[in-house]
Residue, then its C-alpha position, 0 to 999 in steps of 0.5 A: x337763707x333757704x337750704x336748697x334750690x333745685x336746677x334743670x338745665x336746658x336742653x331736655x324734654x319739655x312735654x311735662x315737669x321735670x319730675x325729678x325735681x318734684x320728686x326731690x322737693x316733696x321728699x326733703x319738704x316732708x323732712x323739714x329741709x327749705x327747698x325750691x325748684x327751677x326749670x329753666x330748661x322750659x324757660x329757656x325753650x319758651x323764650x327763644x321759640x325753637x322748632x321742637x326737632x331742633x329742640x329734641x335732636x341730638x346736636x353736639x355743637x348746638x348743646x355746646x353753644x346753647x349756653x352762649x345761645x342763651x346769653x346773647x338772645x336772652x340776655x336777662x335769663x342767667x343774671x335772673x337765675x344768679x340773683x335767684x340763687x343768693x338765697x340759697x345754701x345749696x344748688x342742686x343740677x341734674x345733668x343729662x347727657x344734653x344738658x351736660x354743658x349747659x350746666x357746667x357753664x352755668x355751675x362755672x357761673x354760679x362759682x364765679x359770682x358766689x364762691x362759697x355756694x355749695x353745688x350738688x349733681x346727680x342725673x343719669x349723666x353723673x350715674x353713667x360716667x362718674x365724677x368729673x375731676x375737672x368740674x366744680x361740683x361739691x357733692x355728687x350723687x349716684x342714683x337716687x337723690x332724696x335720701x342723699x340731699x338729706x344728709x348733705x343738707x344736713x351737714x354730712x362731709x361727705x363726698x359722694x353718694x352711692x345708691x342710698x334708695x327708699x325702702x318703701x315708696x308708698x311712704x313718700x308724699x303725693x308729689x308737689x307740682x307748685x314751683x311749676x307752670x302746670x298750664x305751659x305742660x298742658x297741666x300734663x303731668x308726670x308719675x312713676x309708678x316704679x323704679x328700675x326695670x325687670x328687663x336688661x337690654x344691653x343697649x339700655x343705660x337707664x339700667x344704671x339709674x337703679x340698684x333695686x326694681x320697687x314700685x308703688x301699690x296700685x292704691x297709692x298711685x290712684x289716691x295719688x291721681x286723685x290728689x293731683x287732680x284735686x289739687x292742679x285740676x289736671x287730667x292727662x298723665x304720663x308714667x315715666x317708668x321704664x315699663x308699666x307692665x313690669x307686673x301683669x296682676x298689678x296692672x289689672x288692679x290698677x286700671x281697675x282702680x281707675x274704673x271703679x273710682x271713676x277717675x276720667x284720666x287720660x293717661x300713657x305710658x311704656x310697655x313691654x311685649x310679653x306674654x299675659x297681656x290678655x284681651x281682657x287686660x287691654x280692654x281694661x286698659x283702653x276703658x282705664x283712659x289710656x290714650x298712648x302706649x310707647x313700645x320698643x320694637x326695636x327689631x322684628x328679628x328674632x336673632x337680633x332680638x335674642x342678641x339684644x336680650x329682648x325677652x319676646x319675638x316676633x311673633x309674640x310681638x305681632x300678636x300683641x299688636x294685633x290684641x291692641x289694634x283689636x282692644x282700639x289701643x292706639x300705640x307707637x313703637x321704636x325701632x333701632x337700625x344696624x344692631x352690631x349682630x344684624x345683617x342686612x337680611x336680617x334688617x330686611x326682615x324688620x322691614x317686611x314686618x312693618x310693611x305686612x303688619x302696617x295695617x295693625x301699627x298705628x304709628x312709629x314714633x322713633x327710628x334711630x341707628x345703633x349708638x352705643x352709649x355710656x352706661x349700657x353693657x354692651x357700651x363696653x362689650x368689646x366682642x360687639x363691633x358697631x357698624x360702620x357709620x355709612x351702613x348705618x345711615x343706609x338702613x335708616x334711610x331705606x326704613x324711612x323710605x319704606x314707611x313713606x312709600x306705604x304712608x305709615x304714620x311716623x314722627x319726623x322729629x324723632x327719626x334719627x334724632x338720638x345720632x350725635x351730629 
């Protein structure tokens, strides 16, 4: 009997590994504890063949339905993952808001057919809202898992677990990736350099995920680079931190690195607009293999950005837009429409700034309006009044209609993708 098997349920993100779990199974491996992974949130995609905007958009009725979805199209795949789970102790699902349902039909399931298999849940979903009485979990994480997996596993009665993070990261083991089939995430691969964020943006829940801001040494990250290079032959990287500019020195020491050992990755990540981010810097960046940075925006503002806790403005913002387009750094950024504190002069400043600078934005990746959601502060700041969902929808559609008319290059399947419909 194996100690753990770890779950991601569908729907979620597909474009790399679940690196939650990877970072889970090569933590408690190092630690002697038995543990596998399984992401049937790609599976289940694969198989039913889904547009990827069906996939991504947030759709309340179609992730309530997604459980019986997959039963009745793909009638092997749960009883295949209840015979899988017999051989395990411990069950362990990281819940999202997506995929939230799935899971506790799934969890039901398990429970129905093994009774006294012990099931564990963590995730942003459980960090945000709490324990759920009405759910069968057994344990419940909060914040990080590995050091909490260690002592359930290990036999602790307790509960709940709250915020047990690693001290040092550069004392983790490179990641385990072999549980996953590298070549359906086109051998894409997922890294973290950090923990936490040094910015608090009231509209942000991933604030909650994390107690205390560490991050790696540049030299681990390339070392460990080169390992999964080595050892998957993959070459393209996604950091997954909230922010890779998080520290300005740190990031010249690490896209050093990646030139001086000649690395030949290509790699993308989200930034921040700050100050320090000198031409020098973004000229290491580009010839570092960086192909794809991911900005928020969000507003062009300032007094909407100010309200938001955004720490730059809209001149700094330009700047740096027009330092990447010289650095020849392709990059994409959001944009939130109907901030509670915006009027529509200001909504229309936004749009002014987009229509100028077109020339100079490659690309807007997403463009959603203002949803407030469990976990950020001003999900609870009654002082904040959301706009009314009829104005909200206004600004969305005239952004949209804005970018098309002056043919700026955007992603249709992330416009209004995060509205609960």
């Amino acid at each position: 009997m194996k100690d753990l098997l770890l779950i991601l349920a569908p729907p979620i993100w597909v474009n790399t590994p679940p690196l939650n779990l990877a970072y889970l199974k090569t933590y408690l491996n190092s630690k002697g504890i038995n543990v596998d992974s399984l992401d049937l949130n790609l599976k289940v995609y694969r198989q039913l063949k889904l547009k990827p905007r069906n996939w991504l958009k947030i759709d309340l009725k179609f992730e309530k339905d997604l459980f019986s979805i997959t039963r009745k199209h793909l009638p092997k795949i749960i009883p295949q993952v209840l015979e899988e789970i017999k051989n395990y102790r411990f069950i362990g699902l990281s819940l999202f808001k997506r995929n939230y349902a799935f899971s506790l039909n799934l969890i039901k399931k398990i429970k129905k057919y093994y009774p006294s298999k012990k099931i564990i849940v963590g995730g942003p979903e459980i960090t945000n809202l709490g324990f759920d009485p009405t759910a069968t979990f057994d344990f419940q994480i909060i914040g990080e898992g590995e050091k909490a997996l260690e002592q359930i596993v290990n036999g602790s009665k307790k509960k709940t677990f709250k915020y047990l993070e690693l001290d040092n990261l550069d004392r983790l083991d490179f990641l385990n990736f072999d549980d996953f089939p590298l070549p359906e995430y086109k051998n894409n691969l997922g890294l973290i350099a950090s923990r936490g964020c040094i910015s608090s943006c009231l509209f942000c829940s991933e604030r909650n995920l994390y107690k205390n801001f560490r991050y790696h040494s540049p030299e681990y990250i390339s070392d460990q680079i080169q390992f999964l290079k080595k050892k998957y032959q993959a070459n393209t990287f996604t950091f997954q931190d909230s922010l890779i500019n998080f520290n300005i020195p740190w990031l010249e020491n690490l896209v050093k690195l990646f030139i001086k050992r000649k690395l030949n990755i290509k790699w993308q990540a989200q930034m921040l607009i700050r100050k320090g981010m000198d031409k020098n810097l973004l000229s290491l960046i580009k010839k570092s293999g960086c192909f794809n940075l991911f900005i928020g925006l969000e507003s062009a503002c300032d007094k909407v950005l100010k309200s938001m806790n955004k720490p730059f403005t809209k001149n700094l913002a330009q700047k740096m837009f027009t330092d990447l387009n010289e650095a020849k750094l392709f990059f994409e950024i959001s944009l939130i429409c109907g901030w509670p504190q915006e009027t529509h002069q200001d909504f229309k400043e936004t749009l002014s700034f987009i229509k100028e600078n077109k020339n100079i934005i490659p690309k807007i990746a997403q463009i959603n309006h203002f949803t407030p959601y469990p976990g950020s502060i001003i999900f609870n700041d009654q002082r904040s009044k959301q706009l009314d969902l009829k104005t909200l929808k206004q600004r969305v559609n005239l952004t949209i209609k804005m970018i098309k008319n002056n043919r700026i290059r955007h992603t249709e399947n992330f416009i209004n993708n995060l509205y609960e419909n």
